[in-house]
py3Dmol code that shows the C-alpha trace and the ligand (Angstrom):
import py3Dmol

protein = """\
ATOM      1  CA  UNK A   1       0.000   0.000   0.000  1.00  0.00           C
ATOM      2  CA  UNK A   2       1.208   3.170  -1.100  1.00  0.00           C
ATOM      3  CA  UNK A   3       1.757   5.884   1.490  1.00  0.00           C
ATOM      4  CA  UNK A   4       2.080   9.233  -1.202  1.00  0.00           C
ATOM      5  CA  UNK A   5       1.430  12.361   2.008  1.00  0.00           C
ATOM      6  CA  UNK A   6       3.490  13.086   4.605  1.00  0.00           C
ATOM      7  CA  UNK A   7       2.649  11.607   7.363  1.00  0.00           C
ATOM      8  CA  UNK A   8       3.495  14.529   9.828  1.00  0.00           C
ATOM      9  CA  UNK A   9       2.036  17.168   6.890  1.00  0.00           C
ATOM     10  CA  UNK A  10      -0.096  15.404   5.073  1.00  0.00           C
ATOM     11  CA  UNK A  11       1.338  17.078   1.735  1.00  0.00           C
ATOM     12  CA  UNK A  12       1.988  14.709  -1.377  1.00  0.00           C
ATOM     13  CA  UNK A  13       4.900  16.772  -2.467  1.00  0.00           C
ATOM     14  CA  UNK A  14       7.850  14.961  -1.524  1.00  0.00           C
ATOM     15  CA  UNK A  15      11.338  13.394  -3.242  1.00  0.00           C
ATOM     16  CA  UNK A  16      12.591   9.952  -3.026  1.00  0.00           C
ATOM     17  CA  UNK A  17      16.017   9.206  -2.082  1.00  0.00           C
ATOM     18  CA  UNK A  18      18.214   6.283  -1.632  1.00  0.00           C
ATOM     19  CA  UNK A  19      18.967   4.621   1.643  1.00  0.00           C
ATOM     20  CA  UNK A  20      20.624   1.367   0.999  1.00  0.00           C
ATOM     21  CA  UNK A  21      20.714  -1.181  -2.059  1.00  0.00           C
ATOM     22  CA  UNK A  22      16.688  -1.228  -2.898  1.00  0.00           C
ATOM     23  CA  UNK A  23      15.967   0.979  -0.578  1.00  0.00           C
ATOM     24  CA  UNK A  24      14.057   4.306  -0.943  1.00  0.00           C
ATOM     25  CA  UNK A  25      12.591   6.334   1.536  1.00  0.00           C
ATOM     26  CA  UNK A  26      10.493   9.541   0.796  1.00  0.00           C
ATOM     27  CA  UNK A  27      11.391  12.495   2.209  1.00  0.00           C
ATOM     28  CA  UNK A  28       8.518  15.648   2.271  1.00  0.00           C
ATOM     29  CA  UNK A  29       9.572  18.664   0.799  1.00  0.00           C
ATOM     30  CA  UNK A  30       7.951  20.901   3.299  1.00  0.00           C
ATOM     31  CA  UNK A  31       8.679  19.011   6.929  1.00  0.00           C
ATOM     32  CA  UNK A  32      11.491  17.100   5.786  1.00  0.00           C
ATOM     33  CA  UNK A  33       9.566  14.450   7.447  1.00  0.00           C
ATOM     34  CA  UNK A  34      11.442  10.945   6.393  1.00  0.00           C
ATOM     35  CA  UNK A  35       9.523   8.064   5.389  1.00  0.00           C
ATOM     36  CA  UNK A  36       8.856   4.297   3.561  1.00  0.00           C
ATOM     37  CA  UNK A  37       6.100   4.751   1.479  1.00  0.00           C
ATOM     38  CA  UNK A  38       5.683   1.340   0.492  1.00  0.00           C
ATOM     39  CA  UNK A  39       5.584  -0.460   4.320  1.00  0.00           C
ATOM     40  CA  UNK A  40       4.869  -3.820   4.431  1.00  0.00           C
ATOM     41  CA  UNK A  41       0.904  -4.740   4.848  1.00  0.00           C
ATOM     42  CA  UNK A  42       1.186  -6.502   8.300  1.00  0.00           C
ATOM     43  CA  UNK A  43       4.206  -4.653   9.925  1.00  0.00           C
ATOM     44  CA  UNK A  44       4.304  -6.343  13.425  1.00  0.00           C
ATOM     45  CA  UNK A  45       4.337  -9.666  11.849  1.00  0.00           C
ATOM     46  CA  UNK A  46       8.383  -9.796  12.252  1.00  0.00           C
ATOM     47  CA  UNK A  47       8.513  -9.357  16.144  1.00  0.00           C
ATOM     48  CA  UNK A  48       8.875 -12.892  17.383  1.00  0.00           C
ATOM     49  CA  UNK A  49      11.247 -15.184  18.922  1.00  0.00           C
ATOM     50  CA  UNK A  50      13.655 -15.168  16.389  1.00  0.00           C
ATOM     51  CA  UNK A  51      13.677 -11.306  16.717  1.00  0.00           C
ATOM     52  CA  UNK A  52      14.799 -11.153  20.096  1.00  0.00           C
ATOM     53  CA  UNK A  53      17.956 -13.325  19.027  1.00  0.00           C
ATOM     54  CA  UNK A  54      19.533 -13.707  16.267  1.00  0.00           C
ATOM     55  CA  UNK A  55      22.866 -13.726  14.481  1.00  0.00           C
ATOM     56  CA  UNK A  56      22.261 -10.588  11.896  1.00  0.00           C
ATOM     57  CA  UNK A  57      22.415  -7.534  14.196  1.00  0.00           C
ATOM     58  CA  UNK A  58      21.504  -4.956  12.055  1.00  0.00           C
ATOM     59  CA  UNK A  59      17.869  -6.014  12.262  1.00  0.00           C
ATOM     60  CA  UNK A  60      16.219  -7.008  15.395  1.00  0.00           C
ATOM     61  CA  UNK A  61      18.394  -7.734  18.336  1.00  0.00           C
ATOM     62  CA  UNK A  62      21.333  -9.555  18.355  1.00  0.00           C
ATOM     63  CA  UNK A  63      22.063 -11.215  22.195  1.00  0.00           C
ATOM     64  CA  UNK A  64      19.298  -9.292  23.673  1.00  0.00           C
ATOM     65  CA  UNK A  65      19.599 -11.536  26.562  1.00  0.00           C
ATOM     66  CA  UNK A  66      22.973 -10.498  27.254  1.00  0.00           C
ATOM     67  CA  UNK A  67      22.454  -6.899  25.979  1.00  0.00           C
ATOM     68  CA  UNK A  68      19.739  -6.859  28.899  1.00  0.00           C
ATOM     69  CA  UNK A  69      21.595  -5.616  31.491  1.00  0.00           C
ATOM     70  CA  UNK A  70      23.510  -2.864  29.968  1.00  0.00           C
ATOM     71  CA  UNK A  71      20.092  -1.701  28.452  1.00  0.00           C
ATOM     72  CA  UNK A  72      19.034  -1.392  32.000  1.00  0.00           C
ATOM     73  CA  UNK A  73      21.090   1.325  32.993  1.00  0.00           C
ATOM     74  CA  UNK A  74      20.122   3.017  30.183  1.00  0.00           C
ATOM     75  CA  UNK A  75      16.344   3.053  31.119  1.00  0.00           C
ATOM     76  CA  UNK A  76      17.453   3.349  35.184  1.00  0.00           C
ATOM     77  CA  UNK A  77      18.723   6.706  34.134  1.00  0.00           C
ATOM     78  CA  UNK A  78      15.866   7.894  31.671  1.00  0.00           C
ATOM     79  CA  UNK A  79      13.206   7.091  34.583  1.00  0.00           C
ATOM     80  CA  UNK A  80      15.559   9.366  36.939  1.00  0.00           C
ATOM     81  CA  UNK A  81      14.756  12.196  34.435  1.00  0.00           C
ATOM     82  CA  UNK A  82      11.323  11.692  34.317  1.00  0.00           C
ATOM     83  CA  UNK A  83      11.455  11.171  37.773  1.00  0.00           C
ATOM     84  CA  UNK A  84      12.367  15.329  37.575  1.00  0.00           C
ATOM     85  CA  UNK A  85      10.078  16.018  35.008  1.00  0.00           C
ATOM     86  CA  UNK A  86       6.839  14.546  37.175  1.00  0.00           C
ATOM     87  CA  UNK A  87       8.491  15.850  40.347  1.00  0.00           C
ATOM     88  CA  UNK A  88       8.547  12.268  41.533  1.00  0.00           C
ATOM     89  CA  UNK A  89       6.754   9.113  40.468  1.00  0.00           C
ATOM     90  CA  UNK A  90       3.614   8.232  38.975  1.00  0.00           C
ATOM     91  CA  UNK A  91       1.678   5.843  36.713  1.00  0.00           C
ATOM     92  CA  UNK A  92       3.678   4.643  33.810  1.00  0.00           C
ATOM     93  CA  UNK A  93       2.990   2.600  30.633  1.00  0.00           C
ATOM     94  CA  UNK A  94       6.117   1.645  28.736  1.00  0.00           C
ATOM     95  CA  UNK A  95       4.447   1.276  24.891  1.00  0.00           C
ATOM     96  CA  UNK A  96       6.377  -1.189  23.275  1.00  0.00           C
ATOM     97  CA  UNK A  97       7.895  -2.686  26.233  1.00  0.00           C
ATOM     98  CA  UNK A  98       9.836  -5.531  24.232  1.00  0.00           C
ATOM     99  CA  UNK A  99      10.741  -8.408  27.312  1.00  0.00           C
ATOM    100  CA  UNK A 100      10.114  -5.858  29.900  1.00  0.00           C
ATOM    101  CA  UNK A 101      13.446  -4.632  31.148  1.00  0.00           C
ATOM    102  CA  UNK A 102      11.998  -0.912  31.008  1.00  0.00           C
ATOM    103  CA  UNK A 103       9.373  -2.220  33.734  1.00  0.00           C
ATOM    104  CA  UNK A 104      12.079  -4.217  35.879  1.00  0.00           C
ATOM    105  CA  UNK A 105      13.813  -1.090  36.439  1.00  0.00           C
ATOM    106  CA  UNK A 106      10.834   1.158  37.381  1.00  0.00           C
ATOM    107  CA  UNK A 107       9.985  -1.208  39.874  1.00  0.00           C
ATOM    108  CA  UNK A 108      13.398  -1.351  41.394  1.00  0.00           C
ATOM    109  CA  UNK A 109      13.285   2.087  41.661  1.00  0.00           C
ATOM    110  CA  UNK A 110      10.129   2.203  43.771  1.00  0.00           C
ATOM    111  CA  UNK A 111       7.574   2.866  40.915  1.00  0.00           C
ATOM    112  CA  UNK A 112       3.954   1.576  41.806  1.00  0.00           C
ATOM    113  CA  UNK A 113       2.552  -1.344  39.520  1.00  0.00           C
ATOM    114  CA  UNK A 114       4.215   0.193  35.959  1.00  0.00           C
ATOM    115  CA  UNK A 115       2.398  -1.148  33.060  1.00  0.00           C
ATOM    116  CA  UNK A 116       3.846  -2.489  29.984  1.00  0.00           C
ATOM    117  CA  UNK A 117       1.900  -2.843  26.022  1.00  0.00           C
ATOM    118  CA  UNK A 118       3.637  -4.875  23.594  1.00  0.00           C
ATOM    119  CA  UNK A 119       2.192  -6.519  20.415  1.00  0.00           C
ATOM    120  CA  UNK A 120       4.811  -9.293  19.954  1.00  0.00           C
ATOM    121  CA  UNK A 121       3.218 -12.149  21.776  1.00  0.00           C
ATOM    122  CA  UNK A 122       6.906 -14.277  22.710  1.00  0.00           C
ATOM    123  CA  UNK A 123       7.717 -10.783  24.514  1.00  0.00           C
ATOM    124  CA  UNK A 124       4.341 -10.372  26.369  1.00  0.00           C
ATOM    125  CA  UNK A 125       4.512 -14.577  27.694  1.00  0.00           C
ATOM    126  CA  UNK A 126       8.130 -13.325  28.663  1.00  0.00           C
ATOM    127  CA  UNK A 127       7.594 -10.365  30.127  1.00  0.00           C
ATOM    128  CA  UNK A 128       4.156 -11.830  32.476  1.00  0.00           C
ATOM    129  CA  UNK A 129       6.310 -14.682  33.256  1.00  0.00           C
ATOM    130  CA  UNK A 130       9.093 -12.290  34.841  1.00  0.00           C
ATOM    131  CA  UNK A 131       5.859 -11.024  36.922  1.00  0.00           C
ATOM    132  CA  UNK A 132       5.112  -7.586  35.163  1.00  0.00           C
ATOM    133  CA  UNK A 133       1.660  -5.844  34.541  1.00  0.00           C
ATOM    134  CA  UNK A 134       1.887  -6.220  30.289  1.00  0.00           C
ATOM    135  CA  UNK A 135      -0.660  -6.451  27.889  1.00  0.00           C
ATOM    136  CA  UNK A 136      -0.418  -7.843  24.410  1.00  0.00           C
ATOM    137  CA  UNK A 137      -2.082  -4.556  21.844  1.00  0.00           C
ATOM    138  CA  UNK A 138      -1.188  -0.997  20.657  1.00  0.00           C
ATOM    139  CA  UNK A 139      -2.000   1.989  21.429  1.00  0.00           C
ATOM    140  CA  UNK A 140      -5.166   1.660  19.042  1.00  0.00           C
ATOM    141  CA  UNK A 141      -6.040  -2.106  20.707  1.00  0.00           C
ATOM    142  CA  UNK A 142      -6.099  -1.738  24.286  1.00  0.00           C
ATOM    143  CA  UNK A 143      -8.309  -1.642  27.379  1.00  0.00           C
ATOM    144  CA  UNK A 144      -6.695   1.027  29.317  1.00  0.00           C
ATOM    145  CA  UNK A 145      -8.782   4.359  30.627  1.00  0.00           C
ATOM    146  CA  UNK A 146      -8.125   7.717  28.884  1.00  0.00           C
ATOM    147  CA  UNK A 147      -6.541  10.138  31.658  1.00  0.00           C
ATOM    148  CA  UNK A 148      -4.717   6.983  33.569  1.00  0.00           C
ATOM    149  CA  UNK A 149      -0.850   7.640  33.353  1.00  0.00           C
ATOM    150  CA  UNK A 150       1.439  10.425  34.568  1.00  0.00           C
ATOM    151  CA  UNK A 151       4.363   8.840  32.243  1.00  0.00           C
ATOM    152  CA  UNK A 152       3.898   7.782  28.522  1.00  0.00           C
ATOM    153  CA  UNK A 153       7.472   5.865  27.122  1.00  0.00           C
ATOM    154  CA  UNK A 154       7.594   5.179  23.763  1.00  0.00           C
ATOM    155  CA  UNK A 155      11.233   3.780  23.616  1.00  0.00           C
ATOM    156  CA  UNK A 156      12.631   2.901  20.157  1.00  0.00           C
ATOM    157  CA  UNK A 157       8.797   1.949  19.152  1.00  0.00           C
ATOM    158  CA  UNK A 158       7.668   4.551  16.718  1.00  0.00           C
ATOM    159  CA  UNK A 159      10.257   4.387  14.081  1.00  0.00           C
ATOM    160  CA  UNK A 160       8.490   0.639  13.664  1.00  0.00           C
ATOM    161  CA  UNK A 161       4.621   2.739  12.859  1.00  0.00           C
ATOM    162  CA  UNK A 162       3.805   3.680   9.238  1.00  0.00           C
ATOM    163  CA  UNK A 163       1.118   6.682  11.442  1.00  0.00           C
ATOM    164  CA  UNK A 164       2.870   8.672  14.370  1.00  0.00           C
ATOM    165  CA  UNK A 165       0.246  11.289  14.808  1.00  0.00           C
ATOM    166  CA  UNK A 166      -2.361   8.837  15.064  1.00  0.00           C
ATOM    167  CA  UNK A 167      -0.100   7.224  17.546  1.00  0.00           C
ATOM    168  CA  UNK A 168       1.078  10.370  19.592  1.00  0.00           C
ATOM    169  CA  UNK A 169      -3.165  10.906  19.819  1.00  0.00           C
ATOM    170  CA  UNK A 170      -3.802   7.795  21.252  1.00  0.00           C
ATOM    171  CA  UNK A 171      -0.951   8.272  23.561  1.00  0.00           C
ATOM    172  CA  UNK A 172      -2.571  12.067  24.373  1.00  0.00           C
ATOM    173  CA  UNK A 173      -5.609  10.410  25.212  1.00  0.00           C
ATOM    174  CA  UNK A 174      -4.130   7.603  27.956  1.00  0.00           C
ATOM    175  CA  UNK A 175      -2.195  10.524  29.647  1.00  0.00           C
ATOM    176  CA  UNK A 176      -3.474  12.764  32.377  1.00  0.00           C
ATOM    177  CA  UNK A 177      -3.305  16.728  32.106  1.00  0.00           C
ATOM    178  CA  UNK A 178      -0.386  17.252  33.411  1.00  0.00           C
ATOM    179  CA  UNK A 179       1.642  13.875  32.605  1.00  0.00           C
ATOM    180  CA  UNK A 180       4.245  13.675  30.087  1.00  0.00           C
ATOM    181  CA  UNK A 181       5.428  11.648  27.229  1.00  0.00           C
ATOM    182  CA  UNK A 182       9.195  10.560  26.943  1.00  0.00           C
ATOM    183  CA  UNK A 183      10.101   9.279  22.897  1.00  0.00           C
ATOM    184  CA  UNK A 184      13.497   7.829  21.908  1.00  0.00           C
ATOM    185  CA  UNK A 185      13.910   7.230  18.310  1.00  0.00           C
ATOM    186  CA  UNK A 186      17.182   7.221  16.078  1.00  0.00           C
ATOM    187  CA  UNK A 187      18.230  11.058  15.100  1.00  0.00           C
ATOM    188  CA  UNK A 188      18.193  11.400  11.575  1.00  0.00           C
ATOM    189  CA  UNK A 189      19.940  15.323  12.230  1.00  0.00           C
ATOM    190  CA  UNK A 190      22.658  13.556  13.653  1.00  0.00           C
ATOM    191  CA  UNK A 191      26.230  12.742  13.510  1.00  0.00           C
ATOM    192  CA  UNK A 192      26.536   9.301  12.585  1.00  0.00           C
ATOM    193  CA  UNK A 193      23.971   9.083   9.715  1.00  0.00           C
ATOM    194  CA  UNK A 194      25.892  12.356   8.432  1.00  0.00           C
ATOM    195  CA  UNK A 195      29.184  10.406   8.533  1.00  0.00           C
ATOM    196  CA  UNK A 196      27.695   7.023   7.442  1.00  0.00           C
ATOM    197  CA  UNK A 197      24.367   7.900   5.104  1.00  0.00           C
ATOM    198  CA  UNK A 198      23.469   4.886   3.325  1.00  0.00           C
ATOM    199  CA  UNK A 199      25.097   2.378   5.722  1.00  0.00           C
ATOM    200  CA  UNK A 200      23.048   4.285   8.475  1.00  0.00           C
ATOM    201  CA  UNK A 201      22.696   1.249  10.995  1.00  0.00           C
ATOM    202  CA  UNK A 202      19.004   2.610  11.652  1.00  0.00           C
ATOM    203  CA  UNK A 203      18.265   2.447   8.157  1.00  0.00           C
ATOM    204  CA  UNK A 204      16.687  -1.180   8.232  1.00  0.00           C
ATOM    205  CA  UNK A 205      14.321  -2.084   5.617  1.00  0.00           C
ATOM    206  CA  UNK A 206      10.418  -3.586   6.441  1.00  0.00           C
ATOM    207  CA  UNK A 207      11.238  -2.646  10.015  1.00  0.00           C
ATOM    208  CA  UNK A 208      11.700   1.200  10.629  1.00  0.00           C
ATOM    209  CA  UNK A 209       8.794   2.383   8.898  1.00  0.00           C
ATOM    210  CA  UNK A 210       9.602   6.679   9.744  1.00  0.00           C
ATOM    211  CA  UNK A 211      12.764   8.709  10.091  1.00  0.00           C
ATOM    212  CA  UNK A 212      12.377  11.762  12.745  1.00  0.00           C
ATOM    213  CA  UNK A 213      15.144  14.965  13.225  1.00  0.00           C
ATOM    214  CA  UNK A 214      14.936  16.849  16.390  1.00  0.00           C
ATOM    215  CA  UNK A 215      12.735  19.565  14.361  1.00  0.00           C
ATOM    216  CA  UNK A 216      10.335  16.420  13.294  1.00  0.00           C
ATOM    217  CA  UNK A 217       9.818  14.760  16.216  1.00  0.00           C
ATOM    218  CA  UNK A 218       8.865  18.510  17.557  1.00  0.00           C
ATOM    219  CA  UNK A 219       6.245  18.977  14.856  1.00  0.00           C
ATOM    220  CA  UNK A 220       4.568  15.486  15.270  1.00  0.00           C
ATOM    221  CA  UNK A 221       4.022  16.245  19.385  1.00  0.00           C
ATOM    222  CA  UNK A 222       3.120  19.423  18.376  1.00  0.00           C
ATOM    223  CA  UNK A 223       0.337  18.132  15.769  1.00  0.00           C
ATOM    224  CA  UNK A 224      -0.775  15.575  18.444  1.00  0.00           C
ATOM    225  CA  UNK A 225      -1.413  18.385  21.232  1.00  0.00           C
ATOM    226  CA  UNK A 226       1.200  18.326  23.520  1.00  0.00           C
ATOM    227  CA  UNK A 227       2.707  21.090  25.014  1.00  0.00           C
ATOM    228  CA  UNK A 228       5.999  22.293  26.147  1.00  0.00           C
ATOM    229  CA  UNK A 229       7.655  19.851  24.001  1.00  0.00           C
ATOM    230  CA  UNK A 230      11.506  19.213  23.492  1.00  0.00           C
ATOM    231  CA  UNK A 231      13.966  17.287  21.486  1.00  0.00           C
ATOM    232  CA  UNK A 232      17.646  16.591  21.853  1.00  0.00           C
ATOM    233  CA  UNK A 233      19.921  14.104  21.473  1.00  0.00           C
ATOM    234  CA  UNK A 234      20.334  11.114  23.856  1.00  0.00           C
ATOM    235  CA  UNK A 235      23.163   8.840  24.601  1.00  0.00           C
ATOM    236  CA  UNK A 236      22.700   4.930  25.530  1.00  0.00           C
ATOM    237  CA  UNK A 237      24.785   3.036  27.860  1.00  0.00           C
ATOM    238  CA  UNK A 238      26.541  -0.059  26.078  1.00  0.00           C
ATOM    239  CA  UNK A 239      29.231  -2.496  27.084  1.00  0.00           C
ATOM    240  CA  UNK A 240      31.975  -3.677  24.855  1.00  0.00           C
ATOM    241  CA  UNK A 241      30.663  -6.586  24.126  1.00  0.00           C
ATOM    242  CA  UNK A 242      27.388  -4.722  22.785  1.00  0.00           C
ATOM    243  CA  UNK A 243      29.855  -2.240  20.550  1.00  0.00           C
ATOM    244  CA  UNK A 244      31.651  -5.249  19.417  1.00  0.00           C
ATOM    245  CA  UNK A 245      28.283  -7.481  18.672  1.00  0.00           C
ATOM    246  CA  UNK A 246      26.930  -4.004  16.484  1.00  0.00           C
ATOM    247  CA  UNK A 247      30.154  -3.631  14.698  1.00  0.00           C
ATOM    248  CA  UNK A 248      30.222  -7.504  13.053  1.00  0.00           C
ATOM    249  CA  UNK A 249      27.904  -6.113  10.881  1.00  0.00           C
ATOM    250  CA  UNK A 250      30.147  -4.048   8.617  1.00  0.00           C
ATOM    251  CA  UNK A 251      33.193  -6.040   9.545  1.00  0.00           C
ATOM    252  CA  UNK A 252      32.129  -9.567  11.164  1.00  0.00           C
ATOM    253  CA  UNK A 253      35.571 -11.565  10.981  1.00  0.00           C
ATOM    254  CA  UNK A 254      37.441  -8.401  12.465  1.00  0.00           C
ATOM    255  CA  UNK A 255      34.471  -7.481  14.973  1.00  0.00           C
ATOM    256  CA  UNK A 256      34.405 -11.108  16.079  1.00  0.00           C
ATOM    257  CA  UNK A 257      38.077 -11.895  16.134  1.00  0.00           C
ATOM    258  CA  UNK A 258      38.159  -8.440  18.509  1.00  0.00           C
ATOM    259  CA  UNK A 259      35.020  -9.816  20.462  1.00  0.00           C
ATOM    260  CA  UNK A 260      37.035 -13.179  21.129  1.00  0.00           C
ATOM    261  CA  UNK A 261      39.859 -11.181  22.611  1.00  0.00           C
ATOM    262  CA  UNK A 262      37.467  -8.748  24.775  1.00  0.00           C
ATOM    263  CA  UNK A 263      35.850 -11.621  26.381  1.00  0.00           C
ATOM    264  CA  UNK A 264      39.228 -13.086  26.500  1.00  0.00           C
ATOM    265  CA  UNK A 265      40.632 -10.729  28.126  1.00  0.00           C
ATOM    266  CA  UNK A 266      37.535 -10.470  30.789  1.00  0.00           C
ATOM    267  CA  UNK A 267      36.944  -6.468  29.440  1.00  0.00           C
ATOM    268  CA  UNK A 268      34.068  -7.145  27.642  1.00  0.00           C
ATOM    269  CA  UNK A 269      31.797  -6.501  30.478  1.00  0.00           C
ATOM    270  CA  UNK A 270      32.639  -2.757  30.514  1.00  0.00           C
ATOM    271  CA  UNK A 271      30.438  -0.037  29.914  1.00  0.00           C
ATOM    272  CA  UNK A 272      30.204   3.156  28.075  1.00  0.00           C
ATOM    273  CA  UNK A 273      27.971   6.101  27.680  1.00  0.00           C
ATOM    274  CA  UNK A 274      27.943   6.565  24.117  1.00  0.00           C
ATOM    275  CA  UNK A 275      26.510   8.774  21.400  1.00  0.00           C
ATOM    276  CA  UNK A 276      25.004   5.989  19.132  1.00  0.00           C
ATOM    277  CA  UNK A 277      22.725   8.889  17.257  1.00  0.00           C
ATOM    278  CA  UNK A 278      19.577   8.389  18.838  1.00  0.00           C
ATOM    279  CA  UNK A 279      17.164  11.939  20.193  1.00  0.00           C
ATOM    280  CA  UNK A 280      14.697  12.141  23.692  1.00  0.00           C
ATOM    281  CA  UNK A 281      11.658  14.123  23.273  1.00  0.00           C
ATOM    282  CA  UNK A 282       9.442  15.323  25.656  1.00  0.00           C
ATOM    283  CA  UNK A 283       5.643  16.794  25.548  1.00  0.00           C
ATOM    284  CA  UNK A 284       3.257  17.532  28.036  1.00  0.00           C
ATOM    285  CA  UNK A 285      -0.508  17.125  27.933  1.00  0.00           C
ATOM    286  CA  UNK A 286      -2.308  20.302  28.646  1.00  0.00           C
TER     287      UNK A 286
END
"""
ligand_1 = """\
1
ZN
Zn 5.687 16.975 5.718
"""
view = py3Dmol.view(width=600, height=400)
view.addModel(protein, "pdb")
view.setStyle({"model": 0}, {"cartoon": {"style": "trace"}})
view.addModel(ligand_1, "xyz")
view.setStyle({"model": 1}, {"stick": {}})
view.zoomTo()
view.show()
């Protein structure tokens, strides 16, 4: 199915460029919103088992088990910040909450029965067997209450959408006046897809569906109603072994030869904050 408007604009005047081998993306000529205008028909139909471990890392997750941990810290410190955005805790729904580890962390840190929506069903059995509160749905399939959170994370989830408006709204309407929405998404503005273009490691085909910039991101939680929004970008904690794991992609017999030696060595377990070209945004509801 053809997607010829912008999805942030809604205008049909847009160029195509190249991303990749076979890969074109549109790109609006008023927004410079970024996206695939030919998605695939049943786009969550790729997040099973096999996603959540595999050997081709530039798709899905590679070692996501053992990724797990350092991806905690990196959610431990983006709940601190909405921790000073809320002025303390509240309700929270993690949309898109993958195998939970989002979750695991608010509750360590004292927040009260956080709530999780995922549609992959291996991640949801996962997630409920490691005790959380997670549904299987979307933010257009789900039994929730408008007006029920405080917090609203939609972590590395709406790249995946072909919609984001029609996402942000249903998002809007869960939240509270007064509760906030936190968005992490890969930074098309930023350094590494400057430096890299085509062989962007966010650019993956059938599976990130829209491209935001700091100034996009802005104008779709400004479209959807939210208020005192702000972009910027974000770095991720990652261990060695996670740099290394990324990294076989363009080179795999050097990247694993140098993985060997890290784990080897006992270093692999060390962590970094790093600038991997991802952007936060923030929005309040009125
Ligand atoms: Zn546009």
């Amino acid at each position: 199915m053809q997607k010829n408007h912008c999805p942030l604009c809604h205008t049909d005047k847009f160029n195509y460029y190249k991303a990749g081998d076979d890969y074109l993306l549109a790109k609006c000529s008023e927004c410079g919103m970024v996206w695939d205008n030919n998605p695939p028909v049943n786009p969550t139909a790729i997040y099973q088992e096999d996603y959540y471990n595999n050997d081709f890392p530039k798709g899905g997750y590679s070692n996501y088990f053992q990724g797990m941990k350092i991806n905690s810290q990196t959610f431990r410190k983006r709940l601190l910040k909405a921790e000073t955005k809320l002025s303390g805790q509240g309700l929270l729904l993690d949309v898109g909450c993958a195998l939970g580890d989002c979750l695991e962390q608010a509750k360590d840190l004292g927040w009260d029965n956080p709530q999780g929506l995922e549609v992959s069903k291996y991640a949801v059995k996962f997630a409920k067997n490691r005790g959380l509160s997670v549904y299987q749905g979307d933010l257009f399939n789900h039994n929730f209450e408008p007006n029920s959170f405080d917090l609203i994370m939609l972590q590395d989830m709406i790249e995946h959408t072909t919609d984001p408006i029609a996402q942000l709204t249903g998002a809007y309407q869960l939240l509270k006046p007064g509760g906030w929405i936190f968005i992490t998404t890969p930074n098309l503005g930023g350094f590494w897809h400057k430096l890299l273009g085509s062989l962007w490691y966010h650019y993956k085909p059938a599976e990130h569906l829209t491209y935001f910039s700091l100034d996009t991101i802005k104008l779709a939680l400004e479209k959807s109603g939210f208020s005192d929004v702000e972009s910027k970008p974000t770095n991720n904690s990652m261990s060695v072994e996670y740099i290394f794991d990324r990294l076989k992609y363009y080179q795999p017999t050097l990247f694993s030869f140098l993985l060997r030696i890290a784990r080897t060595l006992n270093f692999h377990k060390l962590v970094f904050s790093l600038w991997i070209g991802e952007l936060e945004a923030w929005g309040k509801k009125k």
